[in-house]
C-alpha positions in Angstrom: -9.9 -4.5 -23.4 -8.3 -7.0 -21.2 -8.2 -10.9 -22.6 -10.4 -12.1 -19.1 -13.0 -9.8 -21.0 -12.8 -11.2 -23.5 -12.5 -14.9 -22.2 -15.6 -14.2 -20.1 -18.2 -13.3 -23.1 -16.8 -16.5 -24.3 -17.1 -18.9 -21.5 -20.1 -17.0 -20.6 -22.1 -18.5 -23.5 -20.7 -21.7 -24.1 -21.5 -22.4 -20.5 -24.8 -21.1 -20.7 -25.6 -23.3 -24.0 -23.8 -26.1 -22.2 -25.8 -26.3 -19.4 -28.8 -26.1 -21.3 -28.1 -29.5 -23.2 -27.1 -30.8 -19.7 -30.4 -30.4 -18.4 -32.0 -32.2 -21.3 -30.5 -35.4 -20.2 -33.0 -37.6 -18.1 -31.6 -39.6 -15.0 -33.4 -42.8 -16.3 -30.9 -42.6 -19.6 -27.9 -42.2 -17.8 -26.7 -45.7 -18.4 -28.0 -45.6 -22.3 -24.6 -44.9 -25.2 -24.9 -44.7 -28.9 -22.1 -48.0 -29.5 -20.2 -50.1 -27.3 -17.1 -47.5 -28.1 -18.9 -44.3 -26.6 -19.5 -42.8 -23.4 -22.9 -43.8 -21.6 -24.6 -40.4 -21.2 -23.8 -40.0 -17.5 -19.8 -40.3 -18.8 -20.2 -37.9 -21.4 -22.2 -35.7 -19.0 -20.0 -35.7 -16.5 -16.8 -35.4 -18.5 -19.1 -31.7 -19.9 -19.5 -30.9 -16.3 -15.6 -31.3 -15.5 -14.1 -29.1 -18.0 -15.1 -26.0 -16.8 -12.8 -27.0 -13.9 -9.6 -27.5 -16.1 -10.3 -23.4 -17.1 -9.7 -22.5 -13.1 -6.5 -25.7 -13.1 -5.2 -23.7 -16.7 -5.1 -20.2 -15.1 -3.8 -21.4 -11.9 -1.5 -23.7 -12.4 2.1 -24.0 -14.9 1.0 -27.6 -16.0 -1.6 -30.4 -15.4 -0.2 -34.0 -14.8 -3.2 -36.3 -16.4 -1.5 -39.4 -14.7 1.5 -39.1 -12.1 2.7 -41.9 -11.3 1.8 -43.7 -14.1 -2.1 -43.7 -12.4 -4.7 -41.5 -14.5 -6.5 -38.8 -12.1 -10.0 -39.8 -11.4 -12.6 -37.2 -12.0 -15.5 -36.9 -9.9 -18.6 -39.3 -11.5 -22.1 -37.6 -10.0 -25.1 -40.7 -10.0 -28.3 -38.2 -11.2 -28.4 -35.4 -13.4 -29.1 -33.3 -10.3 -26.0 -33.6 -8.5 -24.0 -33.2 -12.2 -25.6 -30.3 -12.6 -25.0 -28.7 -9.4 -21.3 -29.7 -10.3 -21.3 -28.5 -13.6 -22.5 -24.6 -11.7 -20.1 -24.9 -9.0 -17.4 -25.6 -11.7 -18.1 -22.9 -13.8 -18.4 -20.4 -11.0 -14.9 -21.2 -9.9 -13.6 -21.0 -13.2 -15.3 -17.8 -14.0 -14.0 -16.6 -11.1 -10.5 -17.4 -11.9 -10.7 -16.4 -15.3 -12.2 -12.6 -14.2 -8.8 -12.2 -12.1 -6.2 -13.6 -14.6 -3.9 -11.1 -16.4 -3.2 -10.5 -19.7 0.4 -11.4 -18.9 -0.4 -14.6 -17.4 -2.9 -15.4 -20.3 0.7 -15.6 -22.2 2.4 -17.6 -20.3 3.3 -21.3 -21.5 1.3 -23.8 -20.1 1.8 -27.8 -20.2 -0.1 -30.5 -20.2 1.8 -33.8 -18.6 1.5 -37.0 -18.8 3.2 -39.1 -16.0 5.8 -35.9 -16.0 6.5 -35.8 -19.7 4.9 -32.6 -21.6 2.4 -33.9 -24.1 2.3 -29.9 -24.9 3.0 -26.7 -23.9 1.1 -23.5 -25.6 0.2 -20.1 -24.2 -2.9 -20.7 -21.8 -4.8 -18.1 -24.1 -4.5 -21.1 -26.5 -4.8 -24.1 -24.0 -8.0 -22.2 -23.3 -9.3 -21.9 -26.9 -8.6 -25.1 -27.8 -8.5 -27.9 -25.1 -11.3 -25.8 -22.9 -13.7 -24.2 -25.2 -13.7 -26.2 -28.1 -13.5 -29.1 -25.9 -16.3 -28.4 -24.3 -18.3 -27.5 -27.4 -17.2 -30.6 -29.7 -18.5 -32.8 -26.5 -21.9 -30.6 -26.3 -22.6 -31.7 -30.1 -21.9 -35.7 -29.3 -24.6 -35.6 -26.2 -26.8 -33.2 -28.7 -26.6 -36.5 -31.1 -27.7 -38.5 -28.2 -30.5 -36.3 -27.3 -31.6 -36.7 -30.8 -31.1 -40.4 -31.2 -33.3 -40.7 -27.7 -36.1 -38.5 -29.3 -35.4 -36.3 -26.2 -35.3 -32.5 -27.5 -32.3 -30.7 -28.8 -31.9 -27.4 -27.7 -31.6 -24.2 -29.5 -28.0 -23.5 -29.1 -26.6 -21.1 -32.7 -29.9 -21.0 -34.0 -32.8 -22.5 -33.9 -33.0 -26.6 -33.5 -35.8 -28.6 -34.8 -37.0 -29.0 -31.3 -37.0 -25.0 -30.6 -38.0 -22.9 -33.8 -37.4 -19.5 -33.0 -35.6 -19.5 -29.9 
């Protein structure tokens, strides 16, 4: 079985559970944050509905510059939940898409991250996938599952069942 397959069933899910937290998240919290240290939920939402992207940038690209020129790349900030999530579907179709035509070979290529043109790291995309993509994406769906829990708003079934969705 090729790697994309196997990819795929992966992002496949963790998209799918992703965008179901997303959709919890209620324009009139947008502005609300746990501590003066965390993201506001529109931040933390946004920065969930990004990293799809860096999936299609990973199997497309040799390397990712986080700030040439010494000036950090701005990511685009959607203002209600409904353009984010329209982002978040257009980001993960790309990606998909990408992912679906990437080769096993290419999967092994090295692959750097850079910051103002020094490597931070360099891995095998297979493993800048796994690690700075999927688990990325899945240690930042807990956090905005803690603020859905902390703003009584419900928690969606996402392993298991949740408290909010017994059985589903």
């Amino acid at each position: 079985m090729p790697m994309s397959e196997i990819f795929l069933a992966e992002f496949d899910h963790e998209m799918a559970n992703t965008r179901r937290t997303l959709e919890r998240v209620p324009d009139s919290k947008l502005d609300w944050k746990p501590h003066d240290k965390s993201f506001t939920f529109k931040q933390l939402a946004g920065h969930l509905a990004n990293i799809p992207n860096w999936a299609a940038v990973t199997c497309k690209e040799d390397s990712f510059d986080v700030s040439p020129g010494g000036k950090n790349v701005e990511t685009p900030e959607p203002n209600t939940m409904a353009e984010l999530l329209s982002m978040f579907d257009e980001n993960v179709r790309t990606a998909r898409e990408v992912l679906a035509a990437t080769t096993d070979d290419q999967f092994a290529q090295p692959w750097s991250l850079l910051v103002n043109g020094e490597a931070l790291f360099t891995m095998p995309r297979s493993a800048v996938l796994r690690g700075m993509i999927f688990n990325h994406a899945i240690h930042h769906r807990g956090q905005l599952t803690v603020y859905l829990r902390l703003n009584d708003l419900p928690v969606p079934a996402l392993y298991g069942p949740s408290a909010d969705e017994q059985g589903s």
